[in-house]
N, C-alpha and C positions, 0 to 999 in steps of 0.2 A: 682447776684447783680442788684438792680433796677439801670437803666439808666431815665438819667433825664439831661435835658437841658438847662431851664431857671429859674430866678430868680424870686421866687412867686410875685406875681401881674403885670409880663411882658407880651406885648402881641406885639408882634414886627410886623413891616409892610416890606414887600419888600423895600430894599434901592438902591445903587447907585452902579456901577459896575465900577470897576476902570477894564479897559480894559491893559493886555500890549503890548505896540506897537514895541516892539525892535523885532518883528519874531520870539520869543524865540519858541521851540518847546515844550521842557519839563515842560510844565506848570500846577500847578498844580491850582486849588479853593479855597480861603480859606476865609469862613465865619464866620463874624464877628459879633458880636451884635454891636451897635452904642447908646447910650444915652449922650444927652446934655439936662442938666436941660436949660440952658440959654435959649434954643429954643423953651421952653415948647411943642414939638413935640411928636408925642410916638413913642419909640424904631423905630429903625431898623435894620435892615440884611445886609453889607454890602458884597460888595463881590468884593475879591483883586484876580487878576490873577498872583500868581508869579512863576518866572522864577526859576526854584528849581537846574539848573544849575551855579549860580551864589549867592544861597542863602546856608548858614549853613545849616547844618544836622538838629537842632535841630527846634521848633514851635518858641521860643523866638527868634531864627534868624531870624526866617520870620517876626515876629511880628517887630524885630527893623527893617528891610528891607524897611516893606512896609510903617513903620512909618520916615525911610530917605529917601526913594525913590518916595514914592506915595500918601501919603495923612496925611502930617506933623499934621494932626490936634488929630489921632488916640492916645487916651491915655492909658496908663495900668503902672501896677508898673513893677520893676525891677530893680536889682541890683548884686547880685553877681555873676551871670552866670553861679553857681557850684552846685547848688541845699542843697546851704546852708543856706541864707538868706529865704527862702520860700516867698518872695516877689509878683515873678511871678505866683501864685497862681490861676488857671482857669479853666471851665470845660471843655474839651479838647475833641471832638469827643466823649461824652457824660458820661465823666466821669473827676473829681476831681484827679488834678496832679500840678507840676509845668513843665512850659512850656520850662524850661532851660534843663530838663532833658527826655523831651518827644521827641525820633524820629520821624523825619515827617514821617519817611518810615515805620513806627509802622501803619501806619493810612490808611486804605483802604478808595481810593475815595476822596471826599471832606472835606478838613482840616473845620472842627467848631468849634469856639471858643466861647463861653459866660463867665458870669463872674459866680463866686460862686454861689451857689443856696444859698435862702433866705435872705440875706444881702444886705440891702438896694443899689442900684446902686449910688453914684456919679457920677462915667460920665465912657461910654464904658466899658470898663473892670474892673473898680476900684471903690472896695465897700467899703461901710465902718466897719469898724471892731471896730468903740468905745466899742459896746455893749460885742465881746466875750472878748478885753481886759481886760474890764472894768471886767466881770469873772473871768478874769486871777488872778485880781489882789485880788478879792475875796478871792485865798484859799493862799492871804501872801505866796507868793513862791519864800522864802527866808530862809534861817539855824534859826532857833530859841533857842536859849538854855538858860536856866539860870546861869547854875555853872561857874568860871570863867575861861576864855580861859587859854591854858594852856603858856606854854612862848612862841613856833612857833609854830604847828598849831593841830588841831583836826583830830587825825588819827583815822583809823579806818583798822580792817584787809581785807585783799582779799575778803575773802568770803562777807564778807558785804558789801566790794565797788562793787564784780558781780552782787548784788539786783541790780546795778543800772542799767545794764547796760539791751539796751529795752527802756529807759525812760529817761534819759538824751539828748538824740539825738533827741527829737523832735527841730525840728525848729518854731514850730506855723505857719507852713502857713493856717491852720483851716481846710485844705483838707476832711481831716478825719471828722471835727466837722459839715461840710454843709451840708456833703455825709449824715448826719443822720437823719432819718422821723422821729424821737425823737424828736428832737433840731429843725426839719422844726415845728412841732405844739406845741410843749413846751419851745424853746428859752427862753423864759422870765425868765424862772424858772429853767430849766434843767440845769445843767452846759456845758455837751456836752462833746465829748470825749477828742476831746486835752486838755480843762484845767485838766478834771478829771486822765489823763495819768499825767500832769506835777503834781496836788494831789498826788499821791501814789508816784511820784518819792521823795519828801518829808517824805512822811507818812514810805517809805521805809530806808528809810538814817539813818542809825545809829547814826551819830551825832548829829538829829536833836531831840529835848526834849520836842516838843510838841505833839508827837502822838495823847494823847487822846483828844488834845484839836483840833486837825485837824481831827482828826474820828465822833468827837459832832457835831461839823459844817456841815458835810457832811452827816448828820444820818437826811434824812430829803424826803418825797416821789419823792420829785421834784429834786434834785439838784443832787442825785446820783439815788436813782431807780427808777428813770423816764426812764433810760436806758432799753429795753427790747431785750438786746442781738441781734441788728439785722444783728450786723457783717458789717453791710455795712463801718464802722471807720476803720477796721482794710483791709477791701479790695484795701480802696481807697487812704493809706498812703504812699505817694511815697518814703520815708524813709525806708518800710517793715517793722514797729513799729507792735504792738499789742494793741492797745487803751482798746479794748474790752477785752481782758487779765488783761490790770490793774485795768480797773473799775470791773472785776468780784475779783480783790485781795482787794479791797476797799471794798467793800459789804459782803466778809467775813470775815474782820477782824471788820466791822463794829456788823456783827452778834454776832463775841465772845465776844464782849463788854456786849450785850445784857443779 
């Protein structure tokens, strides 16, 4: 898998070293990128010494630690701590994860932290994602049907609710979508793999009744095979999803169309 570390057009300068003073032994490194628009400054490197005796197991522990203990100003998201919400979203010792579910002790050496690759920075670790929701919301990723609901609800058998299963559980944290040299030169246009996964998990569901009008949409060089299999989506899914799986079941059911 290509390793890669910062977000295109970053070019960070050495920054500020929070030292820790309490003796601690067990100390581990952990480098941070830093961006404040406010400062009109460019990027830097910050670098927090924490006490990993006194800090959680996981990266987001350290990450709230050093944001109550040592330098209140550090921003990132985060929320559910379970590796549910995909909020905590970052490239973690040079690869695309959430931080709530990444061991420090996974991490040989100096913990690095940056934010997504290609998406615009906001400030330190928190990018903006208008653009791939704004995708999201492109492929209508919602039950569509025409005939009338029936009186409680729209069943379907086993076997057709196991299509789902792979593709429901995405959470969007876009891990998989950043990870892609697709979506880093063709973003605009590409969809990118997580929307495209939440596409097929649609385009799969038996109860939903617009197939071919969600296969039309999608039949297009850019938006689905702009993808050229590089695998890196499905490497970098901290879920264990298959991205590249469903865009390759997208492309050929796009082909029988044909």
């Amino acid at each position: 898998m290509v390793k890669f570390a910062l977000p295109a057009g970053s070019n960070p300068v050495k920054g500020k070293l929070h030292k820790n003073e309490t003796g601690a032994t067990n100390i581990r490194n952990f480098h941070i990128y830093r961006y404040d628009p406010d400062t009109g400054g460019s990027p830097q490197i910050d670098t927090f010494e924490v006490d990993l005796d006194i800090c959680g197991p996981m990266v987001l522990d350290a990450l709230i630690m050093i944001k109550d203990k040592m330098d209140s100003t550090l921003t990132f998201r985060r929320s559910c701590r379970e590796g549910v919400c995909g909020s905590c979203s970052f490239n973690v010792d040079g690869t695309n994860t959430l931080a709530c579910t990444k061991p420090i002790a996974e991490i040989k050496g100096d913990v690095k932290i940056y934010p997504l690759p290609h998406l615009p920075v906001i400030k330190d670790l928190v990018c903006d994602l208008s653009h791939p929701y704004a995708q999201y919301s492109a492929i209508e990723p919602w039950l569509k049907a025409d005939t009338p609901p029936p009186e409680r609800e729209r069943l379907q058998s086993e076997e057709d609710r196991a299509k789902l299963d792979g593709l429901w559980e995405c959470i969007l944290c876009f891990c998989c979508q950043t990870s892609c040299m697709s979506y880093w030169w063709s973003g605009d246009r590409f969809y990118g793999s997580a929307v495209l996964l939440q596409a097929d998990r649609w385009v799969q569901d038996s109860r939903d009744e617009a197939k071919g009008e969600r296969l039309t949409e999608l039949n297009d060089s850019y938006k689905l095979f702009r993808c050229h299999t590089i695998m890196n989506c499905t490497a970098s899914c901290p879920k264990g999803l298959n991205p590249a799986k469903a865009i390759g079941h997208l492309k050929n059911q796009v082909a029988r169309r044909e």
